[in-house]
TIKOL-8695 format. One record per atom (N, C-alpha, C): x, y, z; residue in one letter. Coordinates in steps of 0.1 Angstrom, whole numbers, padded with zeros to 4 digits, always signed. Example, Ala and Ser with C-alpha at 12.3 -4.5 7.8 and 13.67 -1.06 7.14 Angstrom:
BEGIN
+0132-0057+0078A/+0123-0045+0078A/+0132-0033+0078A/+0128-0022+0071S/+0137-0011+0071S/+0129+0000+0079S/
# end
This chain:
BEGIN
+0141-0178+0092X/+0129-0186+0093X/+0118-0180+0084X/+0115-0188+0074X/+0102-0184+0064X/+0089-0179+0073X/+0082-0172+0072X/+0067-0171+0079X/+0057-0179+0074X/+0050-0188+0082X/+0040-0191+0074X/+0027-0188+0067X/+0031-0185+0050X/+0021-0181+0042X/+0010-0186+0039X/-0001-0184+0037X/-0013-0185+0030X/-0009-0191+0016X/-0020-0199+0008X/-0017-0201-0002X/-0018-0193-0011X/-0028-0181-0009X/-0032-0168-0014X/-0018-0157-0016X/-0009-0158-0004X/-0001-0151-0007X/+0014-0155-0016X/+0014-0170-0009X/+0029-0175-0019X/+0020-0173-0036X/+0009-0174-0042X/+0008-0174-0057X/+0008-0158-0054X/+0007-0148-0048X/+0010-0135-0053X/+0025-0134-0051X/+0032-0139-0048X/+0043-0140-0045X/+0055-0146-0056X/+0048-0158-0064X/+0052-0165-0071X/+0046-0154-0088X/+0037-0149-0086X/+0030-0139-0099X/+0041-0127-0098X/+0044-0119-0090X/+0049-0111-0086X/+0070-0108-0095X/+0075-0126-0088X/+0081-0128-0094X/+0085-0124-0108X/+0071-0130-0117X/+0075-0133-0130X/+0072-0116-0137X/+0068-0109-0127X/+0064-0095-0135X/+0080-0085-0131X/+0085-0077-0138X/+0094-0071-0137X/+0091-0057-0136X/+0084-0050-0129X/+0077-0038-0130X/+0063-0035-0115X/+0059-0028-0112X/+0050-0028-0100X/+0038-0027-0106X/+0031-0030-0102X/+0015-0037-0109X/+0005-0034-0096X/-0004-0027-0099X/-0019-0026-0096X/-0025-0035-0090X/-0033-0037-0077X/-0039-0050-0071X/-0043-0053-0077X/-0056-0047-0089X/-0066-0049-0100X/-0057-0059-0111X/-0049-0050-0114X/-0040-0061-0125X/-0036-0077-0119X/-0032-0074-0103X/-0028-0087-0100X/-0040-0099-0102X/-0049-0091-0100X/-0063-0101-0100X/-0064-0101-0112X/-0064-0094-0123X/-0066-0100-0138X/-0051-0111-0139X/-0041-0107-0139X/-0028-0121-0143X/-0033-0131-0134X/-0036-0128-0123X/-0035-0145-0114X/-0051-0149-0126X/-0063-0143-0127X/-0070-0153-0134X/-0070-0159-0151X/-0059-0147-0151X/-0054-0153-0165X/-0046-0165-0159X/-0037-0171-0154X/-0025-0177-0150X/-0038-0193-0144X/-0049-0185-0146X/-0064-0201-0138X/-0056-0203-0123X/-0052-0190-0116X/-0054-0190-0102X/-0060-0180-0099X/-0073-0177-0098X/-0080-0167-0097X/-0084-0169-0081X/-0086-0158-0075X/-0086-0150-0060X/-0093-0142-0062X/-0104-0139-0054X/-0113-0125-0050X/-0102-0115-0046X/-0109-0102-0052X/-0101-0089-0052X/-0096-0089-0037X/-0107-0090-0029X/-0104-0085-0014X/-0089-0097-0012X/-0090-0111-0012X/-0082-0116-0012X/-0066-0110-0016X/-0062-0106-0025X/-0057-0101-0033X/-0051-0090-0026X/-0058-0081-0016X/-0054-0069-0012X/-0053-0071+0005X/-0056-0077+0007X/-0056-0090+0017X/-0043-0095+0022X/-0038-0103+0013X/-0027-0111+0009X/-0014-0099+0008X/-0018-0089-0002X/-0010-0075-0001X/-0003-0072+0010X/-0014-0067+0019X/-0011-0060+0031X/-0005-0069+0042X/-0006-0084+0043X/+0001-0091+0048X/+0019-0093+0042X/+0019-0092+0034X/+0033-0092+0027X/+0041-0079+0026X/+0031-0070+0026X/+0039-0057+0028X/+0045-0054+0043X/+0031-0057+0057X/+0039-0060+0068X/+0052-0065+0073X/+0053-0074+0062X/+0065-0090+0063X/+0077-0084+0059X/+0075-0069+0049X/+0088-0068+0042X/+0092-0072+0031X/+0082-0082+0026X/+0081-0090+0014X/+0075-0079-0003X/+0069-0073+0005X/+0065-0065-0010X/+0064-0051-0007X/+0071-0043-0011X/+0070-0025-0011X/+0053-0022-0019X/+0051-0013-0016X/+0039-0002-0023X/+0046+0010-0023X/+0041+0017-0036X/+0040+0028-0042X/+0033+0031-0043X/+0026+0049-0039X/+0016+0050-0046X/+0018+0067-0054X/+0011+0064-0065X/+0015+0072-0078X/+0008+0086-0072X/+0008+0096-0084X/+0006+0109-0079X/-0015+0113-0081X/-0020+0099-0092X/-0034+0098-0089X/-0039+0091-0079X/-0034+0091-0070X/-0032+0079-0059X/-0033+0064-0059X/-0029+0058-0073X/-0028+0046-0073X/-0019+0036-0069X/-0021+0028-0060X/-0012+0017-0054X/-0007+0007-0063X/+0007+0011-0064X/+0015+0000-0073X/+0024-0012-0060X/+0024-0020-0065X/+0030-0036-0057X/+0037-0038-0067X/+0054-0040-0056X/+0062-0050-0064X/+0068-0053-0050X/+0077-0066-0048X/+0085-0074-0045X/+0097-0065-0040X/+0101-0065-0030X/+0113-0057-0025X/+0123-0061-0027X/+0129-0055-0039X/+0147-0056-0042X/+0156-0048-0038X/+0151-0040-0043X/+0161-0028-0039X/+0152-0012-0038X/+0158-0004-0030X/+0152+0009-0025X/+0151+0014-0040X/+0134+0022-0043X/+0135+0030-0058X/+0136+0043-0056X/+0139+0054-0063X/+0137+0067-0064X/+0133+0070-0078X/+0125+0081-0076X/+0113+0085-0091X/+0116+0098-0089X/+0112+0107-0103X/+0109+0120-0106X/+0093+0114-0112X/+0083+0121-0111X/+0067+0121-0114X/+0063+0129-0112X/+0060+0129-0131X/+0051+0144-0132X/+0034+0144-0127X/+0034+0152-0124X/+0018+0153-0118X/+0009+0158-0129X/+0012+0161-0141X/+0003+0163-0150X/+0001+0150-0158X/+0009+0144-0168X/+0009+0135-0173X/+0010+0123-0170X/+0019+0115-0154X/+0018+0110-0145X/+0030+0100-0150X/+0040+0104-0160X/+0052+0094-0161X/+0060+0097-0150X/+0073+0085-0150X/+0077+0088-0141X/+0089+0078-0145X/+0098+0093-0143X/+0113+0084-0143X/+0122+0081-0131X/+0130+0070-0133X/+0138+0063-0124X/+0151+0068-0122X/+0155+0073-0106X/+0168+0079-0106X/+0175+0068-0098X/+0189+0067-0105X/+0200+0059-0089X/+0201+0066-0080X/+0206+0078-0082X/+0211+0084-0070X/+0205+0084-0059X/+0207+0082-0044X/+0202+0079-0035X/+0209+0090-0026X/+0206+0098-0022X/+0212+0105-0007X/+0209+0099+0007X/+0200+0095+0005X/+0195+0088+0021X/+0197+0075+0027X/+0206+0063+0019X/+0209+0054+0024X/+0222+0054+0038X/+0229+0071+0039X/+0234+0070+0053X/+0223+0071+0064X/+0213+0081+0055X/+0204+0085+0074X/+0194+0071+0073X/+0197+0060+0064X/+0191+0050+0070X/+0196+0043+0081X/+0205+0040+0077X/+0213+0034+0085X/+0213+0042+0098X/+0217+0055+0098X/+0218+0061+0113X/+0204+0059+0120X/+0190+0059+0111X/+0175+0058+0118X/+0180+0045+0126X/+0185+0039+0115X/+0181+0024+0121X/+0186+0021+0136X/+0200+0029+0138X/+0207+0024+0151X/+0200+0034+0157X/+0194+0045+0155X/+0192+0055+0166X/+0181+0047+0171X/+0174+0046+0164X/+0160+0041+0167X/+0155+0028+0172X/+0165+0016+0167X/+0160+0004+0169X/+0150-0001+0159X/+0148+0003+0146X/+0142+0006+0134X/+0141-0005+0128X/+0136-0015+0126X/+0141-0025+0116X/+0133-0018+0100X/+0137-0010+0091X/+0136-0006+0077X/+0135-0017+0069X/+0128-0022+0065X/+0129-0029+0047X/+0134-0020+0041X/+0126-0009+0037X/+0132-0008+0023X/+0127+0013+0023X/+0130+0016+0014X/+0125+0036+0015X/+0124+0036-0001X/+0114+0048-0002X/+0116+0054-0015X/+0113+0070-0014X/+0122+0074-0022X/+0126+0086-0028X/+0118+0093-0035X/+0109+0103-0036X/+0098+0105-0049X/+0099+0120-0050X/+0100+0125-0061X/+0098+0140-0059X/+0087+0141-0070X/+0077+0152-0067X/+0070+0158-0080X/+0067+0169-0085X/+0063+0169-0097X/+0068+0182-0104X/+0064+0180-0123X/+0065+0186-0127X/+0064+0184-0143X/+0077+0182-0150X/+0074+0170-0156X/+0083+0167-0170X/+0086+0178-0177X/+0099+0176-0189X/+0097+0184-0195X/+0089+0184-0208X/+0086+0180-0213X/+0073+0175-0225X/+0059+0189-0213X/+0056+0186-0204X/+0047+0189-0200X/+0047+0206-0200X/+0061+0207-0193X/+0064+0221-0190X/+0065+0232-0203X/+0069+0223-0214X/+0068+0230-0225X/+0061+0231-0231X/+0051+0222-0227X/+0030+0220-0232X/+0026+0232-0223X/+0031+0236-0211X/+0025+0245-0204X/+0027+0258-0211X/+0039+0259-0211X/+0048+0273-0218X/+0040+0275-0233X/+0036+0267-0239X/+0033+0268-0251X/+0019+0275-0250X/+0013+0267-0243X/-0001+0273-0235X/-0003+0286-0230X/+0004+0292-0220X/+0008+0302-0211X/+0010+0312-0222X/+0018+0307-0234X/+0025+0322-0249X/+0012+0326-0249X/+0004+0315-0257X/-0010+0318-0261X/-0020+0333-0256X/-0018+0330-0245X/-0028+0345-0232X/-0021+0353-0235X/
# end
């Protein structure tokens, strides 16, 4: 059974779609007024937090604490450096059994989990080391 949406949220929904990558509230409000469906920010974050409830859209948030939105496909896992703030994407997953076990222990209904560790890249670590000879 679909929930019934707002029209605010099926166009974040439908924008969301066409983006392949997790996007910024602020960006969503620049594409939808580029796209001439423009929505107030609050709207926007609004609409968010209702979809994220639903299960409909995961949040991330980065190591500057910025909230990234995307569309729940599949569970992500990151490595993110906290200096430079890239962040690469791993498959490996260890925790998809103890989801499953939360879920029955608990009565849990999970959408979705992510995986994040942080730490420095190596680009960084070796910008550090290079720094560090210096003293």
């Amino acid at each position: 059974m679909k929930p019934n949406r707002t029209r605010s949220q099926e166009r974040l929904i439908e924008v969301l779609k066409t983006i392949d990558r997790a996007i910024s509230a602020q960006d969503l409000y620049v594409e939808l007024r580029e796209k001439n469906q423009a929505m107030g920010l609050a709207t926007v974050y609004r609409a968010l937090d209702v979809l994220k409830l639903e299960g409909v859209v995961q949040v991330r948030v980065m190591a500057n604490g910025e909230a990234l939105y995307s569309l729940v496909k599949e569970d992500r896992h990151h490595l993110t450096c906290l200096q430079c703030g890239s962040s690469i994407p791993i498959e490996e997953c260890p925790v998809h059994d103890l989801e499953n076990r939360l879920n029955q222990a608990y009565q849990f209904k999970i959408y979705y989990h992510m995986l994040e560790f942080f730490g420095l890249c190596q680009r960084c670590q070796m910008a550090g080391t290079a720094v560090d000879s210096k003293h």
